[in-house]
N, C-alpha and C positions, 0 to 999 in steps of 0.2 A: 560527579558520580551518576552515573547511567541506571533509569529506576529500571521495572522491573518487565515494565511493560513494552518501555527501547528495545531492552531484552529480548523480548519476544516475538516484536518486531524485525529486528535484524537475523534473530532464528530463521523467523520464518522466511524472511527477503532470503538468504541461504540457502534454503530448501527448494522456494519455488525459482530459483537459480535453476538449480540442481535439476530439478523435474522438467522446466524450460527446454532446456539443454540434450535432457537424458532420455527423459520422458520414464524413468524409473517409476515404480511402482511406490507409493506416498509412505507405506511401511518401512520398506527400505532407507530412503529417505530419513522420517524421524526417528528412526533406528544409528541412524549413523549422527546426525545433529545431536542425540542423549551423550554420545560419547564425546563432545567440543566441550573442552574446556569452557567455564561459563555457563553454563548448561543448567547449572542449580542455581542461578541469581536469577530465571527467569522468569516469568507470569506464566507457567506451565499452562494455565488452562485458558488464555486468551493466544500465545504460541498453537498450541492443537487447535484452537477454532480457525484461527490467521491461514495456521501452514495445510490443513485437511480442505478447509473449506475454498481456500485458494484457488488449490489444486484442482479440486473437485469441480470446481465453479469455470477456471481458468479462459477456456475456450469459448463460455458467454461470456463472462467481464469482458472479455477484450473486441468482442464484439458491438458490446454497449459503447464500450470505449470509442471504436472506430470512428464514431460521428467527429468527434473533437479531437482527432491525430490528423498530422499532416502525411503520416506514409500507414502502409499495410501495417498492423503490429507484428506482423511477423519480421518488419525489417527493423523495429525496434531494437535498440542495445538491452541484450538481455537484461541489465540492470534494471535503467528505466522502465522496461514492459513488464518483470518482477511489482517492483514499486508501483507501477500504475493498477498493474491487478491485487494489489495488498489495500493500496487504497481504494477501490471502490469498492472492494469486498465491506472495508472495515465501511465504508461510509450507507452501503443498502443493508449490514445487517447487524452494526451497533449502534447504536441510535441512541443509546446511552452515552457514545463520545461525541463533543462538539465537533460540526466538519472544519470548522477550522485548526482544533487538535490532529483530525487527522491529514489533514491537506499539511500542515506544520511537520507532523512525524513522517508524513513520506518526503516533503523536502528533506529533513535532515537526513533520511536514506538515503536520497540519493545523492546530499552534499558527500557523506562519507563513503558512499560504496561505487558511486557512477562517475559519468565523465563531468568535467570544468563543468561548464554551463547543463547539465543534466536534469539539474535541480529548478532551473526556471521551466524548464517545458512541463515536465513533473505538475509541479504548481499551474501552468494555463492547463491543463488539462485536465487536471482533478477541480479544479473552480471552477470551472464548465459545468462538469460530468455532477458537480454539487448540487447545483443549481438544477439540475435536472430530476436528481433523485429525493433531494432532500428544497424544495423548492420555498417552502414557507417557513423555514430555517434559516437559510440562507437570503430570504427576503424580508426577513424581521431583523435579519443582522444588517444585512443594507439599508433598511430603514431608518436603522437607529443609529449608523453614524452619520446619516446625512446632517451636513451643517456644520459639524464635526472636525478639528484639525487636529492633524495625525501629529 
Protein backbone atom coordinates (compact mmCIF):
# COMPACT_ATOMS: atom_id res chain seq x y z
CA UNK A 1 0.00 0.00 0.00
CA UNK A 2 1.23 3.21 -1.26
CA UNK A 3 1.42 5.98 1.79
CA UNK A 4 0.30 9.18 1.30
CA UNK A 5 3.17 11.01 0.55
CA UNK A 6 4.23 8.29 -2.64
CA UNK A 7 1.00 9.83 -3.40
CA UNK A 8 2.00 13.08 -3.65
CA UNK A 9 4.98 12.47 -5.12
CA UNK A 10 3.73 10.74 -8.12
CA UNK A 11 0.92 13.74 -8.35
CA UNK A 12 3.33 15.73 -8.60
CA UNK A 13 5.95 13.77 -10.93
CA UNK A 14 2.50 14.01 -13.32
CA UNK A 15 2.18 17.49 -13.17
CA UNK A 16 5.52 18.54 -13.62
CA UNK A 17 5.39 16.01 -16.65
CA UNK A 18 2.79 17.86 -17.80
CA UNK A 19 4.19 21.42 -17.44
CA UNK A 20 7.77 19.95 -18.89
CA UNK A 21 6.04 19.10 -21.97
CA UNK A 22 3.26 21.97 -22.12
CA UNK A 23 4.69 24.49 -20.19
CA UNK A 24 0.81 25.06 -19.01
CA UNK A 25 0.01 27.39 -16.62
CA UNK A 26 0.57 25.25 -12.77
CA UNK A 27 -3.31 26.12 -12.09
CA UNK A 28 -4.42 24.23 -14.85
CA UNK A 29 -2.21 21.71 -14.12
CA UNK A 30 -3.53 21.03 -10.36
CA UNK A 31 -6.79 21.59 -11.58
CA UNK A 32 -6.76 18.63 -13.88
CA UNK A 33 -4.47 16.14 -11.39
CA UNK A 34 -7.71 17.06 -8.39
CA UNK A 35 -9.84 15.25 -10.95
CA UNK A 36 -7.36 11.59 -11.24
CA UNK A 37 -8.62 9.26 -9.57
CA UNK A 38 -6.48 8.84 -6.33
CA UNK A 39 -6.38 12.10 -5.85
CA UNK A 40 -7.87 11.91 -2.09
CA UNK A 41 -5.20 9.27 -0.77
CA UNK A 42 -2.89 12.04 -1.23
CA UNK A 43 -0.47 14.33 1.14
CA UNK A 44 -2.48 17.23 -0.28
CA UNK A 45 -0.29 19.66 1.17
CA UNK A 46 3.29 18.26 0.52
CA UNK A 47 1.60 17.44 -3.34
CA UNK A 48 0.98 21.60 -3.57
CA UNK A 49 4.44 22.41 -2.21
CA UNK A 50 6.16 19.21 -4.54
CA UNK A 51 4.02 20.30 -7.77
CA UNK A 52 3.84 24.68 -7.33
CA UNK A 53 7.19 24.88 -6.05
CA UNK A 54 8.59 22.40 -8.68
CA UNK A 55 7.26 24.30 -11.26
CA UNK A 56 8.03 27.48 -9.91
CA UNK A 57 11.58 26.66 -9.22
CA UNK A 58 11.98 24.23 -12.45
CA UNK A 59 14.33 26.11 -14.58
CA UNK A 60 16.97 26.86 -11.41
CA UNK A 61 16.83 23.17 -10.25
CA UNK A 62 17.92 22.11 -13.31
CA UNK A 63 20.40 24.48 -13.64
CA UNK A 64 21.85 23.43 -10.29
CA UNK A 65 21.50 20.06 -11.64
CA UNK A 66 23.53 20.68 -14.81
CA UNK A 67 26.91 20.32 -12.92
CA UNK A 68 26.24 16.41 -12.15
CA UNK A 69 24.20 15.50 -15.76
CA UNK A 70 25.97 14.02 -18.47
CA UNK A 71 23.80 16.00 -21.35
CA UNK A 72 21.85 19.37 -21.54
CA UNK A 73 18.61 18.63 -19.19
CA UNK A 74 16.78 19.63 -21.79
CA UNK A 75 17.74 16.46 -23.67
CA UNK A 76 16.70 14.54 -20.58
CA UNK A 77 13.80 11.98 -20.75
CA UNK A 78 11.04 14.05 -19.45
CA UNK A 79 10.61 11.37 -16.75
CA UNK A 80 13.95 11.54 -15.40
CA UNK A 81 14.37 15.52 -15.70
CA UNK A 82 10.65 15.54 -13.80
CA UNK A 83 12.19 13.33 -11.04
CA UNK A 84 15.50 15.06 -10.90
CA UNK A 85 13.72 18.40 -10.24
CA UNK A 86 11.18 16.88 -7.57
CA UNK A 87 14.12 15.64 -6.02
CA UNK A 88 16.16 18.50 -5.50
CA UNK A 89 13.36 20.65 -4.75
CA UNK A 90 12.38 18.18 -2.00
CA UNK A 91 16.06 17.91 -0.86
CA UNK A 92 17.00 22.14 -0.58
CA UNK A 93 13.67 22.74 0.98
CA UNK A 94 12.52 19.89 3.24
CA UNK A 95 14.93 19.31 5.47
CA UNK A 96 12.69 17.70 7.45
CA UNK A 97 12.99 14.47 5.14
CA UNK A 98 16.28 12.45 5.17
CA UNK A 99 18.23 12.86 1.63
CA UNK A 100 18.41 9.51 1.63
CA UNK A 101 14.39 9.22 1.83
CA UNK A 102 14.27 11.35 -0.81
CA UNK A 103 17.02 10.09 -3.20
CA UNK A 104 15.05 6.48 -2.31
CA UNK A 105 11.48 7.98 -3.39
CA UNK A 106 12.72 9.54 -6.58
CA UNK A 107 14.43 6.14 -7.53
CA UNK A 108 11.14 4.48 -6.99
CA UNK A 109 9.77 7.21 -9.58
CA UNK A 110 11.64 6.63 -11.63
CA UNK A 111 11.67 2.64 -11.36
CA UNK A 112 7.78 3.04 -11.96
CA UNK A 113 7.34 5.79 -14.36
CA UNK A 114 10.84 5.98 -16.36
CA UNK A 115 12.87 4.07 -18.57
CA UNK A 116 14.83 0.29 -17.47
CA UNK A 117 17.90 1.67 -16.27
CA UNK A 118 16.33 5.44 -15.52
CA UNK A 119 16.43 4.90 -11.84
CA UNK A 120 20.28 4.39 -11.63
CA UNK A 121 21.23 7.83 -13.21
CA UNK A 122 18.33 9.19 -11.04
CA UNK A 123 20.27 8.10 -7.96
CA UNK A 124 24.21 9.19 -9.27
CA UNK A 125 22.79 12.31 -9.58
CA UNK A 126 20.66 13.20 -6.84
CA UNK A 127 23.85 11.70 -4.54
CA UNK A 128 25.82 14.30 -5.95
CA UNK A 129 23.54 16.99 -6.09
CA UNK A 130 23.11 15.81 -1.98
CA UNK A 131 26.26 16.23 -1.15
CA UNK A 132 26.21 19.57 -2.30
CA UNK A 133 23.13 20.95 -0.81
CA UNK A 134 22.92 19.11 2.24
CA UNK A 135 26.71 18.53 2.78
CA UNK A 136 27.06 17.70 6.59
CA UNK A 137 24.20 15.42 6.34
CA UNK A 138 25.32 13.56 4.00
CA UNK A 139 28.82 13.53 5.69
CA UNK A 140 27.68 12.52 9.08
CA UNK A 141 25.95 9.57 7.16
CA UNK A 142 29.20 8.69 5.35
CA UNK A 143 30.95 8.82 8.42
CA UNK A 144 29.04 6.71 10.30
CA UNK A 145 28.95 3.73 8.19
CA UNK A 146 32.44 3.62 7.62
CA UNK A 147 33.67 0.28 8.82
CA UNK A 148 30.52 -0.75 8.38
CA UNK A 149 29.20 -3.88 6.17
CA UNK A 150 26.23 -3.49 4.18
Amino acid sequence: MKSARRRAREFALQGLYQWLLSRDHAGEIDAHLRTTPGYDKADHTHLDALLHGSIREADALSQQLQPYLDRPAAELSPVEHAVLVIGAYELIHHLDIPYRVVINEAVELAKTFGGVEGFRYVNGVLDKFSAEVRPDEVAANRNGNRGKSA
